[in-house]
N, CA, C and O of each residue as an XYZ file, in Angstrom:
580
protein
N       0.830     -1.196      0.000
C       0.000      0.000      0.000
C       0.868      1.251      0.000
O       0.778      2.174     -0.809
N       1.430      1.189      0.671
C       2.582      2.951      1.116
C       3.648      2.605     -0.107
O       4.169      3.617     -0.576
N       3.995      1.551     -0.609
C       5.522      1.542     -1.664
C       4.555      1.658     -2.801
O       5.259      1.580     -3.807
N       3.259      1.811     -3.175
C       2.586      0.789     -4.117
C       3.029      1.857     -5.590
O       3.580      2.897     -5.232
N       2.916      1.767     -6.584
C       3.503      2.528     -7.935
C       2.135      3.024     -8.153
O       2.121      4.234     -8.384
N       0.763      2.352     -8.149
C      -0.046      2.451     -8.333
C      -1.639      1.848     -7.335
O      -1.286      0.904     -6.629
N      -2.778      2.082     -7.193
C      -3.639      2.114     -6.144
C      -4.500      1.033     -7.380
O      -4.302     -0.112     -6.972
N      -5.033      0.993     -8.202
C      -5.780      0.551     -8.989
C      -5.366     -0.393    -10.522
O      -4.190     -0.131    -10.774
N      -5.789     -1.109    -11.299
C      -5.341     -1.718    -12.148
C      -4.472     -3.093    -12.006
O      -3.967     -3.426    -10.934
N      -4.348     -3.898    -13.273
C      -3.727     -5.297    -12.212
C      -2.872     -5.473    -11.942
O      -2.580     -6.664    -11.842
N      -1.525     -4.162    -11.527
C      -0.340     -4.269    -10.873
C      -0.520     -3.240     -9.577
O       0.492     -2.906     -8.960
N      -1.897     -2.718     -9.155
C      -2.399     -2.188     -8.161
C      -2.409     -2.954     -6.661
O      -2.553     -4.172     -6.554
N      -2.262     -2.191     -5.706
C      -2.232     -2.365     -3.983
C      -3.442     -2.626     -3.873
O      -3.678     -3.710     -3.339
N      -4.563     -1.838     -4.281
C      -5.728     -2.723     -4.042
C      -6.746     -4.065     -4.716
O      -7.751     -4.656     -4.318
N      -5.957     -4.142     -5.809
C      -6.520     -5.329     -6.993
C      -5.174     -6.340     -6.100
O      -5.116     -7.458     -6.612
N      -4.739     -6.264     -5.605
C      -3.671     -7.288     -4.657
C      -4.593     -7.524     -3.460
O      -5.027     -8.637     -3.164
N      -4.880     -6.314     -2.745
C      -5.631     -6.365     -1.654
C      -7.586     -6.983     -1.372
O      -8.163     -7.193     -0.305
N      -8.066     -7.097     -2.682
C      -9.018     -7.538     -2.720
C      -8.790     -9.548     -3.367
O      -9.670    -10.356     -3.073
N      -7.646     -9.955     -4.125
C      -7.380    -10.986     -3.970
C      -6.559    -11.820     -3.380
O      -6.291    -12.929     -3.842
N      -6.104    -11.367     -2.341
C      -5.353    -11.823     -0.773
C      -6.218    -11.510      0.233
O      -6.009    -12.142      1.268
N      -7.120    -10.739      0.259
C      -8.292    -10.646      1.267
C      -8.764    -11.948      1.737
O      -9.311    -12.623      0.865
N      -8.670    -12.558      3.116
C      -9.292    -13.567      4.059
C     -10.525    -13.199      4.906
O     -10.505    -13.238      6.136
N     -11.470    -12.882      4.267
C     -12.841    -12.535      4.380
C     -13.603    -13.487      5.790
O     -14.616    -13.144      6.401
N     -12.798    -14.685      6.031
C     -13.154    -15.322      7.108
C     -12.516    -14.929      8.705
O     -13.105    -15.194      9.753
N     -11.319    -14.312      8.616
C     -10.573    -13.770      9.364
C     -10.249    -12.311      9.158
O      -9.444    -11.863      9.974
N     -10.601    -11.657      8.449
C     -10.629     -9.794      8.801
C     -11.793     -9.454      8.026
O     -12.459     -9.942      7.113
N     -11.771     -8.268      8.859
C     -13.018     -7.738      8.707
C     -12.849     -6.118      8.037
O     -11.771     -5.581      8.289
N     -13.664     -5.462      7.356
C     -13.679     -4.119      6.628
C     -14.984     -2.741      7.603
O     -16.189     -2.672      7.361
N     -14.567     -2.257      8.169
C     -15.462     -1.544      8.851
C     -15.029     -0.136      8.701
O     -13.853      0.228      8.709
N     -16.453      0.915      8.513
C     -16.676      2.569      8.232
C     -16.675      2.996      9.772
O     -17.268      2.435     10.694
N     -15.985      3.960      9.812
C     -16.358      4.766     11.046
C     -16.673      6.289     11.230
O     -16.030      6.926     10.396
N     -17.351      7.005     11.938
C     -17.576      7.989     11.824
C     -17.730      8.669     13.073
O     -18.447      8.127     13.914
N     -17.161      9.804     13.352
C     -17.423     10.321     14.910
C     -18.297     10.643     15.606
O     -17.922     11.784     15.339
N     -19.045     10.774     16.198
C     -20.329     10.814     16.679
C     -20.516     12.710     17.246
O     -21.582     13.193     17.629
N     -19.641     13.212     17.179
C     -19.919     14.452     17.636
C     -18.894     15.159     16.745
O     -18.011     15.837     17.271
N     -18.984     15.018     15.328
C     -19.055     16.097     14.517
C     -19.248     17.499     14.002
O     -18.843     18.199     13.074
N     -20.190     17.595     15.212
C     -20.711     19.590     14.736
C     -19.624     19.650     15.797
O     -19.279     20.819     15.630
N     -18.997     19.280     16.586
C     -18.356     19.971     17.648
C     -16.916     20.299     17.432
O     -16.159     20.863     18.223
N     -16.575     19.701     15.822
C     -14.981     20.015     15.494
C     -15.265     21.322     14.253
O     -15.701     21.327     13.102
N     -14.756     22.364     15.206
C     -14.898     23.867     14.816
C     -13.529     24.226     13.903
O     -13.641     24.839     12.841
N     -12.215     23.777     14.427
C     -11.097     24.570     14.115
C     -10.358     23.097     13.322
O     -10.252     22.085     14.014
N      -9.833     23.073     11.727
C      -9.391     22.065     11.201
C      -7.897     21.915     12.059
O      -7.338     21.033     11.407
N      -7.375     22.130     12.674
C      -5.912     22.194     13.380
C      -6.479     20.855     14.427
O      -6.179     19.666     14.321
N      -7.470     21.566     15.536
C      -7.914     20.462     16.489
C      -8.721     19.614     16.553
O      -9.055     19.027     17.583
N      -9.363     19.345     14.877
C      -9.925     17.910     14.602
C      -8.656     17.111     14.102
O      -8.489     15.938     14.436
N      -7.535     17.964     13.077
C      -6.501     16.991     12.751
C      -5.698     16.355     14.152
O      -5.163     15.247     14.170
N      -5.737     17.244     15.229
C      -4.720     16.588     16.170
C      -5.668     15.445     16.966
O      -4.962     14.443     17.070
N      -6.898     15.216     17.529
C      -8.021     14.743     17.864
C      -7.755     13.131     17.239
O      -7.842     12.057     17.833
N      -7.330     13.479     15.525
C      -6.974     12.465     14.570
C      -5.637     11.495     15.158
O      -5.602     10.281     15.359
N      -4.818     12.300     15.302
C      -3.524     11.973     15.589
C      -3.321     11.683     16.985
O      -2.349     11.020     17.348
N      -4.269     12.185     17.882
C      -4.153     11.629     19.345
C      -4.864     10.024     19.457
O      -4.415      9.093     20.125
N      -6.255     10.015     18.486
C      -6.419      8.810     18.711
C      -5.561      7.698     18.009
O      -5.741      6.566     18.459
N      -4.749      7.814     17.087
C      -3.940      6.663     16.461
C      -2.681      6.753     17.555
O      -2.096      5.673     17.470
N      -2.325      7.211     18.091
C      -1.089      7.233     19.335
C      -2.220      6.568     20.036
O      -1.929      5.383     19.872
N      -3.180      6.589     20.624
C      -3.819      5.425     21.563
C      -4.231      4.257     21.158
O      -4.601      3.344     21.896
N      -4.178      4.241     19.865
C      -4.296      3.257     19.259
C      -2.996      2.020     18.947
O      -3.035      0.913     18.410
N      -2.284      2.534     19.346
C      -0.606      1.411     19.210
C      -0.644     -0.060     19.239
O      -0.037     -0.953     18.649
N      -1.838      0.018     20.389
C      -1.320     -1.679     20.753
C      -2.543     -2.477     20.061
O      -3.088     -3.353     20.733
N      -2.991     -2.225     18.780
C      -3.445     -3.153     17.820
C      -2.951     -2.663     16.609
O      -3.617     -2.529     15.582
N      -1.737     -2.391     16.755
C      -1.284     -1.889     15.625
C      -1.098     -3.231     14.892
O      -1.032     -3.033     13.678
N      -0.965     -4.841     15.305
C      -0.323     -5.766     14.685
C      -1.527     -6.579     13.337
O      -1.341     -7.268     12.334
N      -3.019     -5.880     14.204
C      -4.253     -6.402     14.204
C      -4.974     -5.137     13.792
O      -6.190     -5.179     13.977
N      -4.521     -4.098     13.311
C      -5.433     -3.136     12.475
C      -4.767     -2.558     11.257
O      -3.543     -2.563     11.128
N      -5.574     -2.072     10.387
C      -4.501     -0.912      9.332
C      -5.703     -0.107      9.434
O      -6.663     -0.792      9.785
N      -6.031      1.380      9.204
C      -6.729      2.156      9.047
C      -6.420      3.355      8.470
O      -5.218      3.603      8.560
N      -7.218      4.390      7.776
C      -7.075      5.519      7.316
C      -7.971      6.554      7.444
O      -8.858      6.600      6.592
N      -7.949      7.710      8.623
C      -8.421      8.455      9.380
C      -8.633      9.619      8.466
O      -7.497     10.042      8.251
N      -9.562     10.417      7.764
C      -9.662     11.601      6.855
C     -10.827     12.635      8.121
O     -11.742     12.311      8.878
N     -10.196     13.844      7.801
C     -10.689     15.045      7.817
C     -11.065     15.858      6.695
O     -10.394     16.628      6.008
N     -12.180     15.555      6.653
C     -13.364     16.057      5.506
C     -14.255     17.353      5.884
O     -14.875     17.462      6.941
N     -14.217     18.362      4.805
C     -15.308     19.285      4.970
C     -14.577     20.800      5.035
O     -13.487     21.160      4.590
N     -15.434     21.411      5.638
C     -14.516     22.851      5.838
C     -14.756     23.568      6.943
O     -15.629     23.021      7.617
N     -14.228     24.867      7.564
C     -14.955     25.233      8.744
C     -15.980     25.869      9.107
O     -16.558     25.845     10.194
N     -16.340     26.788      7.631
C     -17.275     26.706      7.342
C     -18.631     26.020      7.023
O     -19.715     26.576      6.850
N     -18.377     24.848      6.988
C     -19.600     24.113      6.670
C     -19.408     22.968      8.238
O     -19.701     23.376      9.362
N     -18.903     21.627      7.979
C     -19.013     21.151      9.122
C     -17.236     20.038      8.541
O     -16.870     19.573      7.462
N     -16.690     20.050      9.806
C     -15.620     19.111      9.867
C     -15.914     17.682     10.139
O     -16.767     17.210     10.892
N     -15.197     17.186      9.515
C     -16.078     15.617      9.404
C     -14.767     14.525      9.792
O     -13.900     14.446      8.922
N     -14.591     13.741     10.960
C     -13.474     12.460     11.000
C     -14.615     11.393     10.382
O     -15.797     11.214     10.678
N     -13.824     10.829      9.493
C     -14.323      9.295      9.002
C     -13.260      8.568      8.685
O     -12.109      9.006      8.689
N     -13.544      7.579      8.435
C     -12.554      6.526      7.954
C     -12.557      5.259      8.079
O     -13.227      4.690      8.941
N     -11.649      4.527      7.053
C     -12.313      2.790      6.972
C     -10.821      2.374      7.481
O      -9.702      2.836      7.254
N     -11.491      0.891      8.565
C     -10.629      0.234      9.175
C     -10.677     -1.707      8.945
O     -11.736     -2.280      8.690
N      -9.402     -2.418      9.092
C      -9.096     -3.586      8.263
C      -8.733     -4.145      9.496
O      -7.614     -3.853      9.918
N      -9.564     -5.013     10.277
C      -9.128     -5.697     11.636
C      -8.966     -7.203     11.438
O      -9.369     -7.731     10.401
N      -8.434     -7.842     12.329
C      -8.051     -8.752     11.858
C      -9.321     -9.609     13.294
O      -9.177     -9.400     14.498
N     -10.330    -10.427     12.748
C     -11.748    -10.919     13.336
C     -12.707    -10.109     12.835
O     -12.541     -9.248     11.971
N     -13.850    -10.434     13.460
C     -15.191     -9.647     12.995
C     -15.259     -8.859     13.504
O     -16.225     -8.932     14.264
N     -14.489     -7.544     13.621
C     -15.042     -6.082     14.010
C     -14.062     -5.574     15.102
O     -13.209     -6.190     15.741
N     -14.555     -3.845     15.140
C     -13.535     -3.339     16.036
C     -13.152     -3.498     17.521
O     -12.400     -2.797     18.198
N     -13.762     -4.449     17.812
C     -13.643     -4.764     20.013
C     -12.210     -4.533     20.491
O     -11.806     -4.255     21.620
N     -11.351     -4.771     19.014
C      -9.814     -4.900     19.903
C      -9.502     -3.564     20.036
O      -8.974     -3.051     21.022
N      -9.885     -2.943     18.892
C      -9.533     -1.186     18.983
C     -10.326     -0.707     20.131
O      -9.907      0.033     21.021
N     -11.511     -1.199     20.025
C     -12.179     -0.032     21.539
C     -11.695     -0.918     22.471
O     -10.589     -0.475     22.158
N     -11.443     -1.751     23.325
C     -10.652     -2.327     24.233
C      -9.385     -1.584     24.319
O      -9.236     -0.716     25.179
N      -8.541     -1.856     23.542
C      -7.303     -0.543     23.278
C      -7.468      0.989     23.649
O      -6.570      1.723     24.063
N      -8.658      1.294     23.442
C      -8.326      2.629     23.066
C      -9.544      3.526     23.147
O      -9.868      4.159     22.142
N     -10.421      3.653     24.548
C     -11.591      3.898     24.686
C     -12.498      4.970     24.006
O     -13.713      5.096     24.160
N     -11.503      5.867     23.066
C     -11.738      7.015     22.300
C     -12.804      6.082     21.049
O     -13.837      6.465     20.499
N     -12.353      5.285     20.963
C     -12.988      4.173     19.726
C     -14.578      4.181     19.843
O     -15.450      4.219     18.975
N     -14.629      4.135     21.103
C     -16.602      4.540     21.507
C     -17.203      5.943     21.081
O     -18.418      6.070     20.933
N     -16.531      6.741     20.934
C     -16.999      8.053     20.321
C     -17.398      7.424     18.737
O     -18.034      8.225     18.052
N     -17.241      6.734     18.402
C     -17.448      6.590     16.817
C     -18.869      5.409     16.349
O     -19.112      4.412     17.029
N     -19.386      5.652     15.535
C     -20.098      4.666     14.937
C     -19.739      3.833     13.559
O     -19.692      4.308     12.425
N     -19.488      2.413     13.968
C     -18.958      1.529     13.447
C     -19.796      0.900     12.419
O     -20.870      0.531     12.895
N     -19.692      0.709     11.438
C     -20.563      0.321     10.126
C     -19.661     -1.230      9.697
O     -18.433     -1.215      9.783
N     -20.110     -2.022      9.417
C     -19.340     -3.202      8.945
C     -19.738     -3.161      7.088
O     -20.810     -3.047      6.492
N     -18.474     -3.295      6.665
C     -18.400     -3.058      5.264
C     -18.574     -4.537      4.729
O     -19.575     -5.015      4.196
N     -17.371     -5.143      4.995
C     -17.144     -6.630      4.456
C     -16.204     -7.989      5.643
O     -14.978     -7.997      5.761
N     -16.753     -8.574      6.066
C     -15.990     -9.697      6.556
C     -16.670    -11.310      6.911
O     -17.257    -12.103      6.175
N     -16.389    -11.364      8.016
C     -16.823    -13.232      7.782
C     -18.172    -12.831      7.944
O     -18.363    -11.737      8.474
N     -19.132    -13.503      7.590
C     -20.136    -13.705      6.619
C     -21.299    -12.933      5.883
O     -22.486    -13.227      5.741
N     -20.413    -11.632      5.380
C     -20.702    -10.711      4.903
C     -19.318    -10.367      3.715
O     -18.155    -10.017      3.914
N     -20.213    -10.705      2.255
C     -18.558    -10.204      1.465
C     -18.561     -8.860      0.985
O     -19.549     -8.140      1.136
N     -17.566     -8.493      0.443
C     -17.418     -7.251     -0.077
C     -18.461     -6.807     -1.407
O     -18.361     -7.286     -2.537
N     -19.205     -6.051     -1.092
C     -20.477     -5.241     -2.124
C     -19.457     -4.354     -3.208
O     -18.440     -3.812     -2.776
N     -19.844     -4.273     -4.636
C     -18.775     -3.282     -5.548
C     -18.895     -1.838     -4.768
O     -18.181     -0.876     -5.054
N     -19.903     -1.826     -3.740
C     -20.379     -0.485     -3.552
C     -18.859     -0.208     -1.808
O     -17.998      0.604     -1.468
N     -19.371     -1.314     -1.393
C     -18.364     -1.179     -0.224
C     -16.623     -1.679     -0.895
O     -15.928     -2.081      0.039
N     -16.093     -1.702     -1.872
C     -15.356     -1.970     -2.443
C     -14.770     -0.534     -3.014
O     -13.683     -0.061     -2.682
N     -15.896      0.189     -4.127
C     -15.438      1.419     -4.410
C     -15.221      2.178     -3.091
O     -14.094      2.673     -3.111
N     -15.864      2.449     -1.975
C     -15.702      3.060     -0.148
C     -14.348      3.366      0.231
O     -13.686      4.371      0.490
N     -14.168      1.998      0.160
C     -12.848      1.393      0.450
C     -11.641      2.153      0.049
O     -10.801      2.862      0.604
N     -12.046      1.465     -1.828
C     -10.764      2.110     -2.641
C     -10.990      4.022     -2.007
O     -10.127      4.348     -1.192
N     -11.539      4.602     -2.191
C     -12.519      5.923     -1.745
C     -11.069      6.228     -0.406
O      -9.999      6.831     -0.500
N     -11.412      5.836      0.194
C     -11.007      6.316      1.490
C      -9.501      6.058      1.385
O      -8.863      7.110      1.336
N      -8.738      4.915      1.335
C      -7.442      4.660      0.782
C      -6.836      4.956      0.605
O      -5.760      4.983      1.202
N      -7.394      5.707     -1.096
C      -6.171      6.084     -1.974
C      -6.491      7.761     -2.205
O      -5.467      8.442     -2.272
N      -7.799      8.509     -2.336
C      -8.117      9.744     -2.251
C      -7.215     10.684     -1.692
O      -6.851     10.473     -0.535
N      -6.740     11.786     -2.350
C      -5.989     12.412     -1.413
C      -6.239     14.148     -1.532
O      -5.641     15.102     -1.035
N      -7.418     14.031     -2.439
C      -8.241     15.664     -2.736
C      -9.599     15.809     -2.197
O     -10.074     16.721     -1.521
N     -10.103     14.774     -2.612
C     -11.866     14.895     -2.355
C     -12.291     13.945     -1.460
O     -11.485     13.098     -1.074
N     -13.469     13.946     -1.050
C     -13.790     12.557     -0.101
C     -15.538     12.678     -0.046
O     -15.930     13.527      0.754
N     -16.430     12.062     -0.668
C     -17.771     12.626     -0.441
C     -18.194     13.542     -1.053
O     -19.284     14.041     -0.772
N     -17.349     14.028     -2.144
C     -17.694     15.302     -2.449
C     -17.398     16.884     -1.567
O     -17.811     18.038     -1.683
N     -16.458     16.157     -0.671
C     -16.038     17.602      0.469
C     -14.582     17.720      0.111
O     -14.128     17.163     -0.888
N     -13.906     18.393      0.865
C     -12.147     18.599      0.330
C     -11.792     17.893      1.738
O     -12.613     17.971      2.652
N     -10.396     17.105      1.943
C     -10.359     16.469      2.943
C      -8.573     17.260      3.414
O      -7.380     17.095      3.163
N      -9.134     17.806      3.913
C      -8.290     18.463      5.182
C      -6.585     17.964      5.365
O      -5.491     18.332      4.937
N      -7.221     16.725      6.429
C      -5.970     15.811      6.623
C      -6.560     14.570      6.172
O      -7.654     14.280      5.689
N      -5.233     13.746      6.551
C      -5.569     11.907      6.423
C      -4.313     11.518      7.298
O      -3.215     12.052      7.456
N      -4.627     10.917      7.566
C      -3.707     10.011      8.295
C      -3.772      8.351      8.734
O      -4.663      7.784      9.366
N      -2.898      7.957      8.344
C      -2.621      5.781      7.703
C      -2.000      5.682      9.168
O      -1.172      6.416      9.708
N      -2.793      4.306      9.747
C      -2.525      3.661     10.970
C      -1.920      2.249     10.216
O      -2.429      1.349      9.549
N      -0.841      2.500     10.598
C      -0.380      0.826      9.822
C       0.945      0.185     11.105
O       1.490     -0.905     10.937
């Protein structure tokens, strides 16, 4: 993913990543912060970003994720982002890292649920994007790997 030459096509990080995917053992989950109108200033939603992946360390072996700051300050600041755990869903991150309960967890794709083209494009979406996100301009990003 981080060395990759390219994100898409069949010498792509994610056309690798969707056929090495173990759909029985990791899981694909959306997250979103639950108190959104309340990130006013893009400086202290990006650090907010960056404080929770420092609490996040000790599933670093058992997560990859990619944290975006979407929107403007004018309109509304937005944390989202899709996370790659290794079981059905995030328990190890909120166990880790109690900030993880501020968020609402969406399950994209894993054991017995497969990947939709729709939760697939999400995915690629969140990933590899590094201008737009939703149709908003995305601030920061920041890769938990």
């Amino acid at each position: 993913y981080s060395n990759a030459k390219t994100y898409d096509g069949p010498d792509g990080s994610m056309t690798w990543f969707w056929e090495n995917l173990d759909l029985d053992g990791w899981s694909v989950y959306h997250m979103n912060y639950d108190y959104n109108s309340e990130n006013k200033r893009t400086f202290m939603a990006a650090n907010a970003i960056t404080g929770f992946l420092q609490r996040s360390d000790e599933v670093r072996k058992w997560a990859f994720g990619v944290m975006d700051l979407i929107g403007t300050e004018e309109t509304v600041l937005e944390i989202k982002g899709i996370w790659l755990f290794r079981g059905d869903g995030p328990q190890c991150l909120k166990d880790a890292n109690d900030d993880a309960n501020w968020y609402t967890w969406k399950k994209l794709c894993g054991p017995g649920m497969p990947a939709s083209d729709e939760a697939k494009a999400q995915i690629f979406a969140y990933w590899t994007e590094e201008n737009e996100l939703e149709g908003k301009p995305i601030q920061d990003s920041k890769v938990f790997k």
